[in-house]
C-alpha positions in Angstrom: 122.6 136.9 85.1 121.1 137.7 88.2 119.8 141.6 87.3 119.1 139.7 84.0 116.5 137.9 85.0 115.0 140.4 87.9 114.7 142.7 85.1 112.7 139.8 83.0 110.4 138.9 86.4 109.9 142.5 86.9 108.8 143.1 83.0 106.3 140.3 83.6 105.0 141.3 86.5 104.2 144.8 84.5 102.4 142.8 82.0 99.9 141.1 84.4 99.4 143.9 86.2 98.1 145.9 82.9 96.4 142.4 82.2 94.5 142.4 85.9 93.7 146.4 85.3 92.6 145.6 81.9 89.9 142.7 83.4 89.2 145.0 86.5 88.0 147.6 83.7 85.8 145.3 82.3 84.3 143.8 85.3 83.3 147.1 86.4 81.5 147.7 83.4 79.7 144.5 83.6 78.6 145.7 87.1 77.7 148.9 85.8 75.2 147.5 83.4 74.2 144.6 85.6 73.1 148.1 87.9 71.3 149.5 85.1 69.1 146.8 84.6 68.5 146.4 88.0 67.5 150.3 88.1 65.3 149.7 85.3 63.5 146.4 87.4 63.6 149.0 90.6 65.8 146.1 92.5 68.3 146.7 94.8 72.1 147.3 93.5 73.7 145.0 96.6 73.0 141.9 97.2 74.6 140.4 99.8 73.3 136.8 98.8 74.8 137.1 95.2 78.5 138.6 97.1 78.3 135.5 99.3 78.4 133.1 96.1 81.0 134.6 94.7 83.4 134.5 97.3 82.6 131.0 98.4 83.1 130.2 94.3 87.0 131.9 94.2 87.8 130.1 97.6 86.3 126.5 96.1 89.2 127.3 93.0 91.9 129.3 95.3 95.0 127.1 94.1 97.2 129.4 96.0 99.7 130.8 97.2 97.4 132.7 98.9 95.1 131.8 101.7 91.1 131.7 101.5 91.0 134.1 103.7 93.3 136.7 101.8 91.2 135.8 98.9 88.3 136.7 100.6 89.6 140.0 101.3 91.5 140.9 98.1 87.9 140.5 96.0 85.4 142.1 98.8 87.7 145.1 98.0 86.8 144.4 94.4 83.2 144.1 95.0 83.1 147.7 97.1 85.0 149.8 94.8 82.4 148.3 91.8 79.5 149.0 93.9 81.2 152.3 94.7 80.5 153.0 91.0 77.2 152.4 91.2 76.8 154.6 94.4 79.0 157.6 92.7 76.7 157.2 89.7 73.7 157.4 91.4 74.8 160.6 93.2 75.2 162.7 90.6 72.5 165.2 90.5 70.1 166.0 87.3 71.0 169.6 87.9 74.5 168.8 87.1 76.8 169.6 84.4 77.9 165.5 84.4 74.2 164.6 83.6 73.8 167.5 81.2 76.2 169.7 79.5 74.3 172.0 77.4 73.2 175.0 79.2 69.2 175.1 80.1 67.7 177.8 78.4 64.2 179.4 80.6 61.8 180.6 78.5 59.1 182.9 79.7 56.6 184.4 76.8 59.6 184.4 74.0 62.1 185.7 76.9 65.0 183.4 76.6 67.1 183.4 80.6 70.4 181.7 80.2 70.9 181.7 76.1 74.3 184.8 76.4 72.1 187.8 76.5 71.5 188.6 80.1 67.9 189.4 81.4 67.0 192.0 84.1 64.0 191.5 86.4 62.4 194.8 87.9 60.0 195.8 89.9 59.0 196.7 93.5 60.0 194.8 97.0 56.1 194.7 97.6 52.9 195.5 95.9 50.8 197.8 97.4 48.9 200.1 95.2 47.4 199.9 91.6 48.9 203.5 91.2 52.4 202.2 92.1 52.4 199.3 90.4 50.8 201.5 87.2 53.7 203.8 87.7 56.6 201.7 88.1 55.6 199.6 85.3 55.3 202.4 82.7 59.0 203.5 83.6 60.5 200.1 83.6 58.5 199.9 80.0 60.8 201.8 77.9 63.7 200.3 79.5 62.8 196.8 77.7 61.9 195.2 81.4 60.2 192.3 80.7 59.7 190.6 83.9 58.0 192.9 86.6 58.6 191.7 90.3 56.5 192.1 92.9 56.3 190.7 96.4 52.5 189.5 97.5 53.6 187.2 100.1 56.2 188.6 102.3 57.9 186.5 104.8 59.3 189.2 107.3 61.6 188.6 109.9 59.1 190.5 112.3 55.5 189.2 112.7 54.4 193.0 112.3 56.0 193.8 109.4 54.1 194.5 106.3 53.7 191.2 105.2 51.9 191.6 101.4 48.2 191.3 99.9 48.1 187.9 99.3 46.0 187.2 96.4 44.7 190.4 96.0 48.4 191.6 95.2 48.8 188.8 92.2 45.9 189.9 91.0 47.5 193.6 90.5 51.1 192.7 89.5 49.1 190.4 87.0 46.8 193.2 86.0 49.8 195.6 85.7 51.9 193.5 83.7 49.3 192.6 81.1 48.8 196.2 80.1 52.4 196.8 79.8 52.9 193.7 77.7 55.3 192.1 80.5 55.5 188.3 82.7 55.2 188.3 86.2 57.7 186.7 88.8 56.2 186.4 92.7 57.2 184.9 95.3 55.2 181.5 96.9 55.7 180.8 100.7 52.9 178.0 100.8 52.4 174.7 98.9 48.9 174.9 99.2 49.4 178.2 96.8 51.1 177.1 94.1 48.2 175.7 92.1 46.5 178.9 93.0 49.6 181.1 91.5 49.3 179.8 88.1 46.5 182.0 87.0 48.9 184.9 88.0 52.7 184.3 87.7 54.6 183.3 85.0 57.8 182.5 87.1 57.4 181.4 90.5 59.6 182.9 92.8 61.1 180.5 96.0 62.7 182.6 98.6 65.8 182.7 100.6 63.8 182.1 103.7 62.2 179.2 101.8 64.8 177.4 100.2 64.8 173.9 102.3 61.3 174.0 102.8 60.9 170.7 100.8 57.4 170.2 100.6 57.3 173.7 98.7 60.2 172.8 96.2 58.1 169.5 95.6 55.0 171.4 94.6 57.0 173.8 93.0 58.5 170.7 90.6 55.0 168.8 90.1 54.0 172.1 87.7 55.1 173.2 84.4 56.1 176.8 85.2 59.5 178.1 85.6 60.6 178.6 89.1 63.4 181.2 90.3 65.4 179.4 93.2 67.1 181.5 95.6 69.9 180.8 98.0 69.1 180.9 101.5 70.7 183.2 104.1 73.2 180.7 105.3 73.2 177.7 102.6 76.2 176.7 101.0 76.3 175.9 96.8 75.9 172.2 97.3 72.6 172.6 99.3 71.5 175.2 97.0 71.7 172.5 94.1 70.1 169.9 96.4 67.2 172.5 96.5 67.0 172.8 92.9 67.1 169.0 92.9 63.9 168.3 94.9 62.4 170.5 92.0 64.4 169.2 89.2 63.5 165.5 89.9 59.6 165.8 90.1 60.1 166.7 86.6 59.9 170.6 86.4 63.6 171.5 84.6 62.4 174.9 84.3 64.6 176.8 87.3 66.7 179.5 87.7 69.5 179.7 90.3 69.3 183.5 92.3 72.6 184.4 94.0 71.5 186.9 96.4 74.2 187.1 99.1 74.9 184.9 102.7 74.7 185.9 106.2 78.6 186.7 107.4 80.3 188.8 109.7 80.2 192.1 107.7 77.4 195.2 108.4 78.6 197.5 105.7 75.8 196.0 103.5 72.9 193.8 104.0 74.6 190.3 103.1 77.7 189.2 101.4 77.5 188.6 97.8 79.3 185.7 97.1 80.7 186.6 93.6 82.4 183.5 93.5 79.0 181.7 94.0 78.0 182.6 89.7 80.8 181.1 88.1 81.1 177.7 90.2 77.1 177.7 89.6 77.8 178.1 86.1 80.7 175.6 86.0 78.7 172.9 88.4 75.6 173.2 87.0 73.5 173.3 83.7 71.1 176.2 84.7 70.7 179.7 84.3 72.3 181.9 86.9 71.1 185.9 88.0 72.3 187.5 91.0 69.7 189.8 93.1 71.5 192.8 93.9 69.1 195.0 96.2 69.4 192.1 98.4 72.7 191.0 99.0 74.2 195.1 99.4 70.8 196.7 100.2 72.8 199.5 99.3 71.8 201.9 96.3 75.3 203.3 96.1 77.2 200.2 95.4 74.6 198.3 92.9 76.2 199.4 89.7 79.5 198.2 90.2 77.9 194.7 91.9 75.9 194.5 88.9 78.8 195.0 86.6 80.4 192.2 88.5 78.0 190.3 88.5 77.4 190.2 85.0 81.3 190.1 84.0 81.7 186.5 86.4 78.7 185.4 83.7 75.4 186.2 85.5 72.7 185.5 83.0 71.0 188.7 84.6 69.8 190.5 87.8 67.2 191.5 89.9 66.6 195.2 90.7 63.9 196.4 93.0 62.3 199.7 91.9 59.6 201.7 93.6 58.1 205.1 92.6 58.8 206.9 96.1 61.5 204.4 98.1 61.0 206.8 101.3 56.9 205.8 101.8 57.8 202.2 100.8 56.2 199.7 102.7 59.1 197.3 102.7 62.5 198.1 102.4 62.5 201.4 101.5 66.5 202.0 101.6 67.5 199.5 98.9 64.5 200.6 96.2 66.2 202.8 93.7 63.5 205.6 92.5 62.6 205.5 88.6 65.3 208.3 87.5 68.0 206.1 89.7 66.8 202.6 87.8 67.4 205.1 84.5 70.9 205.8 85.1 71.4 202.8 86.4 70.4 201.3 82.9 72.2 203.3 80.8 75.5 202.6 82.6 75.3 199.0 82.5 74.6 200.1 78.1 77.6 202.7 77.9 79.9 199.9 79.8 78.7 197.5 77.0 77.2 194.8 79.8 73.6 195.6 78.1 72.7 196.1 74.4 71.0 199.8 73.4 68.8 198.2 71.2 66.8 197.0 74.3 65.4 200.6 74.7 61.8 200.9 73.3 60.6 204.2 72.4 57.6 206.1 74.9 54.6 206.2 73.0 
């Protein structure tokens, strides 16, 4: 009888447990809305007044066993794990695949970054010369390039390093690009520049130097242009998203995530590319992902196989620099390849299959 009946209490005590899970469910839900319309009145979710009630209400009908003071405890627990919710909702980013999961497609003049065919943007470290920008240009041409980079602010790491032409140099790149039919991408180190920039660039380029400076991702969201976000030197993923966040939440959806390797240990090459970086961007995240290989190797002789990783992990393209004459670059003349390198490089990433061969445009 005994083992009976404690089998009986204990298939009871099942049931009301399910029962209180059940009402727990749906008390959390009522919270969650109750939240939602105090989101939408721009009130705050606690309220420590409302909590007091509560409690003093479930220890007025507390017919026991348990004490007021258990009772207490027991539903404060209640309340923080349902205002918990709230708080775990409200931390979910807009750049995140939980608020959205479609990808985001970028579109720049028809050119679709982030819809399965990948994109690569060329062009030289700096602008310097109409001639070079002339010639680099009509070689990337025939390649199908259809974003031409080219730095005209350059934040150096020494104060007497080449450091661009300023407006001067968007006004080239912008001239350059025009006659070859192509969009222009350029990096913005001010705030006070970006309203400036829009008569120039088609993307907006924010460097790794220049990822947490927030007053520049704010400007950078307040306009209607697409923005290429890279990862600073020494940020992890998370702050990287929080980056594009500060541009995603002024209202400017329009960015593209730029793995371009992390400061570590390691001098064989210029920074570490964090492979791993594209595919938990890609799984975390709703927006397009390239990797900049010149600047996480800043070696020539390893680029093809990066890129070829780089696009296998899911990259939705890469950035190349190219110059005319690397050794009389005026910035980083090592990791420029030369026109007939950028050629071969091309064609390999075609004959490996990473890049269609209908992209090729005849030379008129």
């Amino acid at each position: 009888m005994g083992k009976e009946r404690l089998a009986e209490l204990r298939s009871q005590l099942d049931e009301i447990n399910i029962e209180i899970l059940e009402l727990l469910s749906r008390r959390a839900e009522l919270v969650q809305e109750i939240g939602e319309l105090k989101k939408a009145k721009g009130t705050d979710r606690f309220d420590p007044i409302r909590e007091k009630e509560m409690l003093d209400k479930l220890v007025a009908a507390n017919p026991g066993p348990f004490d007021d003071n258990t009772v207490r405890h027991l539903f404060k627990q209640i309340f923080q794990a349902s205002l918990g919710l709230m708080e775990e909702e409200k931390k979910v980013l807009l750049v995140s695949r939980k608020k959205r999961m479609e990808d985001t497609v970028v579109e720049v003049n028809g050119l679709r970054i982030g819809a399965g065919q990948p994109v690569i943007i060329a062009g030289p470290c700096s602008v310097e010369t109409p001639e070079q920008m002339d010639t680099v240009a009509a070689g990337l041409q025939p390649h199908g390039i259809q974003l031409l980079r080219g730095g005209a602010y350059k934040p150096r790491t020494s104060p007497y390093d080449f450091q661009g032409l300023g407006k001067k140099g968007l006004e080239l790149i912008r001239k350059t690009a025009d006659k070859y039919g192509m969009s222009v991408i350029s990096e913005i180190v001010s705030p006070s520049d970006i309203e400036m920039a829009l008569d120039y660039v088609d993307v907006i380029q924010i460097g790794a130097r220049n990822m947490q400076n927030f007053e520049l991702l704010k400007e950078a969201g307040n306009v209607r242009k697409p923005v290429l976000l890279k990862r600073g030197l020494s940020a992890t993923i998370e702050e990287l998203l929080f980056a594009a966040e500060y541009i995603v939440s002024r209202g400017n959806d329009q960015v593209i995530l730029c793995e371009r390797g992390i400061r570590t240990y390691e001098k064989a090459t210029r920074n570490t590319l964090d492979i791993s970086a594209v595919p938990i961007l890609k799984q975390e995240s709703h927006l397009p992902v390239i990797v900049d290989i010149t600047h996480s190797t800043g070696r020539k002789d390893i680029m093809f196989p990066i890129a070829k990783a780089a696009l296998a992990v899911g990259a939705d393209g890469l950035i190349v620099e190219v110059h005319p004459e690397p050794s009389v670059a005026l910035s980083d003349a090592k990791q420029q390849m030369d026109l007939p390198q950028f050629e071969k490089f091309m064609e390999g990433l075609r004959t490996s299959g990473y890049l269609p061969k209908e992209n090729l445009i005849p030379v008129k």
